[in-house]
C-alpha positions, 0 to 999 in steps of 0.5 A: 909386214905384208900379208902372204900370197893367196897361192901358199897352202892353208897348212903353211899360211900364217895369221898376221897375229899368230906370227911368232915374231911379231908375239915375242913378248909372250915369248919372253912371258913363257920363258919367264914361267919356265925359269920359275918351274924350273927353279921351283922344281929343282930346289924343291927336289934337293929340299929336305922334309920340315918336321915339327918338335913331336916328329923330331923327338919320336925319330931321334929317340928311335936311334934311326938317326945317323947324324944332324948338323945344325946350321947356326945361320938359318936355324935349322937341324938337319937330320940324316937317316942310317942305312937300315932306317932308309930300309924302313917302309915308314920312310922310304914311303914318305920320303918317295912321295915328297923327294926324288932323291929320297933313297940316297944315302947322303942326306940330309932327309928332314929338317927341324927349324929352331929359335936359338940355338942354346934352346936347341941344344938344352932340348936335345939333350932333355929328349937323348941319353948319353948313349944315343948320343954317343951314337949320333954325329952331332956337328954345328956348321957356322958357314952360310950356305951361299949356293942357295942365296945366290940363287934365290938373288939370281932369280930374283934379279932376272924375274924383276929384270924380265917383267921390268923390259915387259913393261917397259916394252908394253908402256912405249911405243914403237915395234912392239910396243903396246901388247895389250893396247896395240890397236887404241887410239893414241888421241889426247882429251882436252874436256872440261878438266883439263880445257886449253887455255888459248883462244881466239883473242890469241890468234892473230893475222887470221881473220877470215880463216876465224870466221869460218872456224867460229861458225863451227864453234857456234854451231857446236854452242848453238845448234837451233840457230841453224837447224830451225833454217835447214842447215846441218853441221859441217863434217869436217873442216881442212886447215891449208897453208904454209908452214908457221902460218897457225894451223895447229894454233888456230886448232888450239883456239877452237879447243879453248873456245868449243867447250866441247871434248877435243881429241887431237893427234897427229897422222903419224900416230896411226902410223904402225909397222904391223897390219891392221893396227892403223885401222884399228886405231882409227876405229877406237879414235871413233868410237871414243869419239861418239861416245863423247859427241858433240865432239871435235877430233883435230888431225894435225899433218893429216899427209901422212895417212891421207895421200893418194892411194895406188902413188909408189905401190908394189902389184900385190903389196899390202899398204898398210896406209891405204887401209888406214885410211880406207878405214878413215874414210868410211869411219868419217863419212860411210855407211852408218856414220853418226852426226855430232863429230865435227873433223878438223884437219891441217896439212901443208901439202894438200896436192898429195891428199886423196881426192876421196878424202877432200869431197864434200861430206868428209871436209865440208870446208878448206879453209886457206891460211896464207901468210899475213899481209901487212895488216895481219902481221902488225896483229901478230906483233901486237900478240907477241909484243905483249910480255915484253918491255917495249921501248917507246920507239918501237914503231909497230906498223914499221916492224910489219912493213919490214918483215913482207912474206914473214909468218906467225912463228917467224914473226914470233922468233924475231920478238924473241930473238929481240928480246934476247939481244936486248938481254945479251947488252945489258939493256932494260927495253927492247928497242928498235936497233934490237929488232932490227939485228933480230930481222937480220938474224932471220933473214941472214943468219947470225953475224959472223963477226970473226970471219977473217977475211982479205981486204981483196975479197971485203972490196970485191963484196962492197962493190958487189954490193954497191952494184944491186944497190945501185942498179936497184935505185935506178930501176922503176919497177924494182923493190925499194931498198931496206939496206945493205950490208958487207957484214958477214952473215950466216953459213957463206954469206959475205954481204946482202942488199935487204929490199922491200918487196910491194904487196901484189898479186900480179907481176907485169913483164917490165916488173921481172925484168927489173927484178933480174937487172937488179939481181945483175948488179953485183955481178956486172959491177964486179965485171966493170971494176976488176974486168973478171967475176966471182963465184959471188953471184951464185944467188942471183944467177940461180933467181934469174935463171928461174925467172928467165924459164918462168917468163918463157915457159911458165907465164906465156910473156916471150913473143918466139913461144908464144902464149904457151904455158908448160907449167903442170900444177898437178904434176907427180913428183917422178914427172920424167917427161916434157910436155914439149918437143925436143925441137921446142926445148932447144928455142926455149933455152935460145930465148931464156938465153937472149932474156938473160943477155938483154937484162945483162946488157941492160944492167951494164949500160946502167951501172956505166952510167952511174960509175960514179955513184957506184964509187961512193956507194963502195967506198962508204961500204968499206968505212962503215959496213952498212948503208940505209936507204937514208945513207943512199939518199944523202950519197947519190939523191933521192930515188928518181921515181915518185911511187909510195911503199908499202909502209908509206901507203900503210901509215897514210891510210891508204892500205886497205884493211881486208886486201887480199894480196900475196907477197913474198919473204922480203929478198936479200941479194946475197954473195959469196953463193949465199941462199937466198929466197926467190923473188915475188912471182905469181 
């Protein structure tokens, strides 16, 4: 809802909170009360006048009775007055006041209730003579009076049925939801009570960020430490970093480890279709908050009140966002902003965030979380390794050598999923096969062990395959090779080559371009063997295109661009100009072109050259489905380039514990237009 133009007359302008339909719960309390009135008002008027023993006799004995009939179901006698009785002032005047239908001649006009019927029937004739009743229509009705119980049944029902939806509608949430706590914070409170029972021994692979999230903690412990020194607590702290990296997890340990009352809630609940809610959620989430400081307020995808003011608005629209967050900035770092509430934060999009919101005095810190490296991901798997029974050849340091570019919750899921293939063999410990099927089911998605396919297209994949394992073991610069496969795996995939990226930062320009030779070999074998191509490559034509434009426009490494990049890293997402000329455009693409034709030919000339070792390496794909880096070696020879991996640097010692080093997910060369994760560019 938008608020209305300045231009509209007062005597036609509506508050935001009087509009009637956004307020139609109390239009549903209203009708409520008028279907009560209503019904009240006509049965009270059909009603006839309850009168006690004394009242019943005096009126029977003075023959102004025409005739009662007993209703045997609810005890009750119902008298009806004669015509001349009607007359009488002493009626007429009681029966006005208490009935609108008082003067009809129909009746019934009183009412007389009774206990039994035998009794009543004794009394009615202690208080009578023969003759009077004689004179009286004296009837016993027997039948229920079933109009009057279905409505009391039917108002019954739609008054429980009402308040039930009203509360309902007040006790959820969405459009509409919440009448009377609209506007309150929707914030969980972890205290001492209800305290988290994760802690910093339960984060793993996230040292450094640790260290700055301790001081925190400490400070919160031991605020004189770094007071009696001049320093003052830091206002807020933001969590960046990739999704499954541990954020909210390491939100999770500060909450167990503080001891101080932790509120945490997530952007999106200050999100609320009507105006000024968001606002005013953020004001109550302060004020509960100081009244509990010292105090930690965690903000989990902080993105989706945070982003830039003024991207994608309409000229004169009301963004209900922008004043959510207008009202977060003041309440975190603004005129009368009180200290003792420390902000925590997580987002994995900091470029959308507002520069207002990321200055010094609002967040004090941006605290980086980057994927684990091989150090940090062999910590992980001892965290996660715990409840599980473990074979005693479960080598560690290898499952971390094995899974480059794997975060947290991916390494979490591989120990599950090994844990759950174990289970599905009847076996009694997790083994190393068990993990290795789990990191091809992460990587590759689940085996297809029923797809039908033709001996045509399962020798077409071999020798695609065979042609990246090929190419890549006589390249010096590219990643060793894990295995290969022609096992058919996830949506489309018929076959992938598995490789072990090296953990670096810097990527030299030799490097890529043995990174796109061996993405060509599936498609130059395949050109080689059958003379044509197959839609096979799709994967590795969409890596090597990518690397091509990212060697020309991106890194500077052509010689024709020169050291040119056109790389925009703040660049908006509906970015629809080229930071070039339409002249320089057309030799970019000329020299991705000649890029790509020299890795092609380079490829070619390769695999022609161990034709042979192509030959072996199919032919035993065809028997066996999958080869390891041992298979090659026993098929073709060792690898003529005496460079160390990772694993190998790692179990002799020579991996540095605190290397700050960047890699990627580890790389499968798929086919059959599998998707496939990019290559290690920096």
């Amino acid at each position: 809802m938008s608020n209305k133009p300045s231009n509209v007359p007062k005597r036609k302008r509506q508050l935001p909170g009087n509009n009637p339909k956004n307020n139609y719960q109390m239009w549903i309390i209203l009708g409520l009360v008028a279907i009560i009135f209503g019904v009240t008002f006509f049965k009270g008027a059909g009603d006839t006048i309850e009168v006690g023993e004394k009242r019943f006799r005096d009126i029977v004995q003075s023959n102004d009775v025409r005739k009662i009939t007993v209703r045997k179901t609810v005890n009750i006698a119902e008298i009806t007055l004669t015509s001349d009785a009607l007359k009488n002032a002493k009626y007429r005047d009681e029966l006005e006041k208490n009935n609108r239908w008082s003067l009809t001649q129909e009746g019934p006009h009183y009412s007389y209730k009774f206990l039994t019927l035998d009794e009543f029937s004794q009394y009615y004739k202690s208080i009578t003579s023969t003759e009077q009743r004689e004179k009286i229509d004296y009837r016993i009705d027997e039948s229920s009076d079933m109009t009057g119980v279905l409505l009391n049944l039917g108002f019954l029902v739609l008054l429980v049925a009402g308040f039930w939806m009203l509360m309902r509608r007040m006790a959820g949430g969405g459009a509409g939801g919440q009448i009377f706590n609209i506007g309150k914070s929707k914030a969980a409170l972890f205290d001492a009570e209800n305290r988290v029972k994760i802690t910093f021994a339960d984060v793993a692979g996230l040292d450094e960020a640790k260290e700055e999230i301790k001081e925190i903690v400490e400070f919160l412990k031991t605020p004189t430490k770094f007071t009696a020194l001049g320093g003052k607590i830091p206002k807020g702290a933001l969590l960046v970093g990739p999704p499954g990296t541990g954020k909210t997890l390491l939100a999770k340990a500060v909450a167990g480890e503080a001891g101080v009352p932790f509120f945490s809630l997530s952007g999106s609940d200050f999100v609320e279709m009507f105006v000024g809610v968001g606002a005013a959620r953020v004001r109550d989430l302060f004020k509960q908050a100081k009244e509990k400081a010292p105090c930690i307020v965690f903000i989990d995808e902080i993105d989706a009140i945070g982003r830039s003011r003024g991207r994608g608005q309409m000229p004169g629209a009301n963004d209900e966002r922008e004043n959510t967050l207008n009202s977060l900035l003041v309440e975190m770092d603004g005129f009368a902003t009180d200290s003792g509430v420390i902000i925590l934060a997580a987002t994995n999009r900091p470029d959308v965030l507002d520069s207002a919101l990321l200055r010094p005095g609002r967040f004090d810190r941006q605290i980086s979380i980057d994927k684990p490296d091989i150090v940090g991901r062999e910590h992980i798997f001892k965290v996660h390794l715990k409840p599980i029974k473990l074979a005693t050849e479960v080598d560690v340091k290898n499952l971390a050598a094995q899974t480059p570019g794997f975060a947290g919750a991916e390494i979490a899921n591989v120990c599950n999923e090994a844990a759950l293939i174990a289970a599905r063999k009847d076996k009694k410990e997790v083994d190393m096969k068990d993990f290795q099927d789990a990191i091809d089911r992460v990587i590759g998605g689940l085996e297809k062990k029923n797809k039908i396919i033709s001996p045509e297209e399962k020798k077409i994949v071999a020798y695609h395959e065979a042609g990246h394992a090929v190419a890549g073991w006589y390249l010096e610069h590219a990643d060793p090779l894990v295995k290969v496969s022609i096992v058919p795996r996830g949506v489309a995939a018929l076959g992938y080559a598995q490789y072990l990226p090296k953990e670096q930062f810097l990527y030299q320009t030799e490097q890529l371009l043995d990174e796109m030779c061996m993405a060509f070999g599936g498609r130059v074998a395949e050109d080689i063997v059958f003379g044509k191509i197959s839609t096979g490559a799709l994967s590795d034509l969409e890596r090597i295109t990518k690397m091509a434009y990212s060697i020309v426009t991106v890194y500077g490494m052509n010689k024709e661009i020169g050291n040119l990049s056109f790389y925009d890293s703040k660049q908006s997402e509906y970015n629809f100009q080229k930071p070039y000329s339409d002249a320089t455009a057309e030799r970019i693409d000329q020299e991705v072109k000649k890029v790509i034709d020299g890795c092609y030919e380079r490829t070619k000339k390769l695999l022609m050259e161990h034709r042979a070792n192509l030959e072996t390496i199919a032919t035993e794909l065809l028997e066996k489905e999958i080869l390891f880096q041992n298979d090659l070696e026993r098929l073709i020879g060792k690898r003529p380039f005496a460079t160390q991996t990772t694993y190998q640097r790692f179990t002799n010692g020579q991996h540095k514990e605190k290397e700050n080093t960047s890699e990627e997910p580890a790389k499968t060369d798929e086919s059959a237009a599998g998707a496939t994760p990019e290559p290690a560019v920096v």
